[in-house]
C-alpha positions as CSV (number, residue, x, y, z in Angstrom):
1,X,-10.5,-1.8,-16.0
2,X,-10.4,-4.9,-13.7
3,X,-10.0,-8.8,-15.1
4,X,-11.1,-11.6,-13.3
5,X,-7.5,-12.6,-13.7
6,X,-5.6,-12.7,-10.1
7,X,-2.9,-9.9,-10.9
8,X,-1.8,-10.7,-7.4
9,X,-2.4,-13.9,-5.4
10,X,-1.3,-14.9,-2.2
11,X,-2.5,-18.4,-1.2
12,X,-2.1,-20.1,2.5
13,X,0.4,-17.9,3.3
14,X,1.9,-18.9,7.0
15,X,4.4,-16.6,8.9
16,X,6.0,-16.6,12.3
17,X,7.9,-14.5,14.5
18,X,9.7,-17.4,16.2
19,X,6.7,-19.5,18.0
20,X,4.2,-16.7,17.0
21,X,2.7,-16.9,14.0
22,X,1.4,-13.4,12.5
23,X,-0.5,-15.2,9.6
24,X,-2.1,-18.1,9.4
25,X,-2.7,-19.3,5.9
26,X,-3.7,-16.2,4.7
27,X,-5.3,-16.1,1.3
28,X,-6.2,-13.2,-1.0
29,X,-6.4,-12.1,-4.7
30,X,-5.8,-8.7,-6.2
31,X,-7.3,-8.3,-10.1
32,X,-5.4,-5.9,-12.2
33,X,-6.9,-2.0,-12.0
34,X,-8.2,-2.7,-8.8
35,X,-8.2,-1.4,-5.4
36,X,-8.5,-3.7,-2.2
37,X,-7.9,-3.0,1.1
38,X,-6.9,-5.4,4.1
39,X,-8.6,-4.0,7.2
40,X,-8.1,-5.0,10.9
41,X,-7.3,-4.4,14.2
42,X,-3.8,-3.5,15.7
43,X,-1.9,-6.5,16.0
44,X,-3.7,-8.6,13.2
45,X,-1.1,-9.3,10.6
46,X,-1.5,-6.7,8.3
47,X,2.1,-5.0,8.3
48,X,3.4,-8.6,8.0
49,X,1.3,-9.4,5.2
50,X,2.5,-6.5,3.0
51,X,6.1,-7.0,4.4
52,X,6.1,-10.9,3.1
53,X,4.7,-10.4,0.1
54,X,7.7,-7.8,-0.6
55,X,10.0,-10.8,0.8
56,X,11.4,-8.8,3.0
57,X,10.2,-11.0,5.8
58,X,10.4,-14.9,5.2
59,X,6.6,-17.2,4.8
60,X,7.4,-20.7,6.4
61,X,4.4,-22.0,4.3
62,X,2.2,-20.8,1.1
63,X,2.8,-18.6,-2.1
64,X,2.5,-15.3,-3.7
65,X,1.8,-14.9,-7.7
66,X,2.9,-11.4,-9.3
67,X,1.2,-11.5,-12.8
68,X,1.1,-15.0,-12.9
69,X,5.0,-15.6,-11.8
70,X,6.0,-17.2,-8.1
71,X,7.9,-14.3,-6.3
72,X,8.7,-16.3,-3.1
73,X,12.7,-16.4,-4.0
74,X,12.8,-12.6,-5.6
75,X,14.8,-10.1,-3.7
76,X,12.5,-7.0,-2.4
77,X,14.8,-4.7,-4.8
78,X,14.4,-6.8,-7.8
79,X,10.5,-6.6,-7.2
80,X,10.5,-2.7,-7.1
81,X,12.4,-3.4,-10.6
82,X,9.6,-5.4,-11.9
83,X,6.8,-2.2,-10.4
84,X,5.9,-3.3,-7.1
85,X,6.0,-0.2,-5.4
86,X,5.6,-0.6,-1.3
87,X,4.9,2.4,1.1
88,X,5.8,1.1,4.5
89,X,4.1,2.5,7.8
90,X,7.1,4.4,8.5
91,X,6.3,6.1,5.1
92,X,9.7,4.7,3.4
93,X,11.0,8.0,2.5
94,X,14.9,8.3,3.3
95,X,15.0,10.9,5.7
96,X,19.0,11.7,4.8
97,X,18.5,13.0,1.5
98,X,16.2,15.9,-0.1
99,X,12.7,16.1,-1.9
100,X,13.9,15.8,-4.7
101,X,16.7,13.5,-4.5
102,X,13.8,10.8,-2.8
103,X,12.3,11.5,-6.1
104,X,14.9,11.0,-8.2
105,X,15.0,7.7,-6.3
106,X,12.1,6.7,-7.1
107,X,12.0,7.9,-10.6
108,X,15.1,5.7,-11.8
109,X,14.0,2.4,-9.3
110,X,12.9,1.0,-13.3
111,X,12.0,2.6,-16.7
112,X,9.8,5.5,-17.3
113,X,7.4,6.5,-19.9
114,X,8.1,10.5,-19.6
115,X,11.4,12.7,-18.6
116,X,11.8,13.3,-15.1
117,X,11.2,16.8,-15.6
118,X,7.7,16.2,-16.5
119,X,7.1,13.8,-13.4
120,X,8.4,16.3,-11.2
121,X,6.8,18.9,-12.7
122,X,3.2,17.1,-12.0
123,X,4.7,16.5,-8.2
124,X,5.0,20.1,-7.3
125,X,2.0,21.1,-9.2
126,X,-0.3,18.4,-7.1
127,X,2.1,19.3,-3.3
128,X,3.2,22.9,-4.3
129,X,4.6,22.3,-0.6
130,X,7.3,19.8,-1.5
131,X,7.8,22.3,-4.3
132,X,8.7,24.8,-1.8
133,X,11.0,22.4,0.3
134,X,12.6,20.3,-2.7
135,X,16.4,20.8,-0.8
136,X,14.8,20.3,2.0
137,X,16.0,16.7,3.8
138,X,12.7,14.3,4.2
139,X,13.6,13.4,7.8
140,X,12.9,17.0,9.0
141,X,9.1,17.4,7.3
142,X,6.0,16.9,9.1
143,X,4.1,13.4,9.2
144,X,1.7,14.7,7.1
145,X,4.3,16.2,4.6
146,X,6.1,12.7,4.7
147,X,3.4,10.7,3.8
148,X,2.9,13.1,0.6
149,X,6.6,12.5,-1.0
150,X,5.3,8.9,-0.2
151,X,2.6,9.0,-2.2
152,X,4.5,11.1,-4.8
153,X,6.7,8.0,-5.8
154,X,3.8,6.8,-7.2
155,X,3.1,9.7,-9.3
156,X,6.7,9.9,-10.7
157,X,7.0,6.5,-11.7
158,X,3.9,4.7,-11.5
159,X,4.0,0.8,-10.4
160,X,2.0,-2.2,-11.9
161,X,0.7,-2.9,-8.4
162,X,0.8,-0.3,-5.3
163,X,1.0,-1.6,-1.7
164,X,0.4,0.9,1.3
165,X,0.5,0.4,4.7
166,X,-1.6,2.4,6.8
167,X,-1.2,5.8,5.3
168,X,-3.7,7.5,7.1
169,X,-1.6,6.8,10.5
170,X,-0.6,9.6,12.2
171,X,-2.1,12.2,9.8
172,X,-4.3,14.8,10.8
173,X,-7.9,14.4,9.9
174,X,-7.3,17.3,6.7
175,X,-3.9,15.0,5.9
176,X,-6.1,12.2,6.0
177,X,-8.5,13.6,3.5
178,X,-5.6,14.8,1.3
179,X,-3.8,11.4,1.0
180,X,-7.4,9.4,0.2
181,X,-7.5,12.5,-2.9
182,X,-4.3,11.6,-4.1
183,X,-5.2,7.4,-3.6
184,X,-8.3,8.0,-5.6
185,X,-6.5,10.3,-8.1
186,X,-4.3,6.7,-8.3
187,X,-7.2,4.5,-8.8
188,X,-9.2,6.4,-11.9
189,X,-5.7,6.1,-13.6
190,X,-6.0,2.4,-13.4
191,X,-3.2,1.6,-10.7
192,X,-3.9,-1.8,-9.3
193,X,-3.8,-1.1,-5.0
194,X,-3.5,-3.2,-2.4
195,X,-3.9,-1.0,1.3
196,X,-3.9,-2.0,4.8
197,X,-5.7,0.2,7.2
198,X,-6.5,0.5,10.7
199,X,-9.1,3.6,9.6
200,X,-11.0,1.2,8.2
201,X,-14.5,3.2,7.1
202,X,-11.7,5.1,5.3
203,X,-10.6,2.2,3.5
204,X,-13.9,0.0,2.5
205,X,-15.4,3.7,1.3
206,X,-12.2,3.3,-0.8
207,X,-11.7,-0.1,-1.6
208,X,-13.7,-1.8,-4.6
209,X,-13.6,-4.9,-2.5
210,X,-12.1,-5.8,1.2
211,X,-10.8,-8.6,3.4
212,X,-10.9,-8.5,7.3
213,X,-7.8,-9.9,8.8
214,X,-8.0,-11.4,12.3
215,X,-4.9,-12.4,14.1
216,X,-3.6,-13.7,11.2
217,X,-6.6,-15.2,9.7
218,X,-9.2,-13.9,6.9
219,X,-11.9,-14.1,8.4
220,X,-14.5,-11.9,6.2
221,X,-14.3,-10.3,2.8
222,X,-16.9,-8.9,0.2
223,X,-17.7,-5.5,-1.9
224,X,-16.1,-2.4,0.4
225,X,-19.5,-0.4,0.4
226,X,-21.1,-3.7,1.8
227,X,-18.7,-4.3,4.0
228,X,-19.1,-0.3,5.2
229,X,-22.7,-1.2,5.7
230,X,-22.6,-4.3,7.9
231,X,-22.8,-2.9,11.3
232,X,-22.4,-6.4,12.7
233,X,-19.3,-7.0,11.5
234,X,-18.2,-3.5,13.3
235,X,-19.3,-5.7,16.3
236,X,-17.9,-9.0,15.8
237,X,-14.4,-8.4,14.1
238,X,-13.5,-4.8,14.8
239,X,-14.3,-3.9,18.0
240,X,-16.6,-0.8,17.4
241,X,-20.3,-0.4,16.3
């Protein structure tokens, strides 16, 4: 169930790379239960976005709200403590350690309303595969496998606000299919979403609504099944028809 409430805000939001700057007062709202996806072409800001609003990068200008608090001066851990759960491009797992000690990591990042036994229990019912490789060390899976125990930290602790960048890169079409089941599976429980995609009819078939990013800009947003349905926009801010 959405609000109109902002359960996360980011307003003018300006950051550089040195002279570059990646974003360019950047504004976007995120109401709680919903999902909304950032769409764009390589190189338009959308890694950096998610990355900032994490602090793990610094804004030179503009602010981020987290149910209604600034978060500008909060360390990135201390936001994972308060359910801000970020799955980075490079999926985030630690590639060092098993299955299941990643999600025991995850399990005891904050709180829990059930036993970890019941969490991971649900984990290997959904991916019987990370089931069969739980003392298996993440960094010698598949892509495809990855991006599951990604996904699966959300499942065994589940945040107040998900943020995923691209997680259809790199997957195989079937993969990519597989992780949208388990995003969807996410969103009918309520979790509030926040993606960033490069497979963008992916995402707006997805998204309840969707902002086009632009080097660094916002230069579009609306309803995602609108958005899916514009052809022009295809034309003018994604590069394909």
């Amino acid at each position: 169930m959405t609000t109109d409430v902002p359960f996360l805000a980011v307003q003018d939001l300006h950051v550089g790379y040195g002279p570059i700057m990646a974003l360019r007062g950047c504004t976007l709202e995120v109401r709680a239960g919903e999902a909304v996806a950032v769409v764009g072409a390589n190189g338009a800001g959308k890694t950096t976005l998610l990355r900032a609003i994490c602090n793990m990068i610094p804004s030179a200008q503009g602010s981020v709200r987290f149910d209604g608090q600034l978060i500008g001066h909060a360390r990135t851990y201390e936001l994972a403590k308060r359910g801000i759960l970020h799955v980075p491009e490079d999926r985030g797992v630690i590639g060092g350690l098993t299955v299941w000690e990643n999600l025991r990591l995850a399990y005891d990042v904050r709180p829990a309303s059930r036993s970890f036994d019941d969490a991971l229990d649900e984990v290997f019912t959904r991916f019987p595969r990370l089931g069969d490789r739980r003392t298996q060390r993440a960094g010698s899976m598949s892509g495809g496998e990855q991006q599951m125990l990604a996904l699966s930290r959300a499942i065994m602790n589940p945040p107040r606000i998900l943020l995923l960048d691209e997680p259809s890169l790199g997957l195989s079409p079937a993969m990519v299919r597989e992780a949208y089941r388990v995003l969807r599976d996410l969103k009918a429980r309520g979790i509030t979403i926040l993606l960033v995609e490069q497979n963008v009819r992916s995402a707006l078939r997805f998204a309840h609504r969707a902002y086009v990013l632009r080097h660094g800009a916002i230069v579009h947003q609306g309803a995602g099944q609108a958005l899916l349905a514009d052809s022009d926009l295809f034309n003018r801010y994604l590069g394909t028809a």
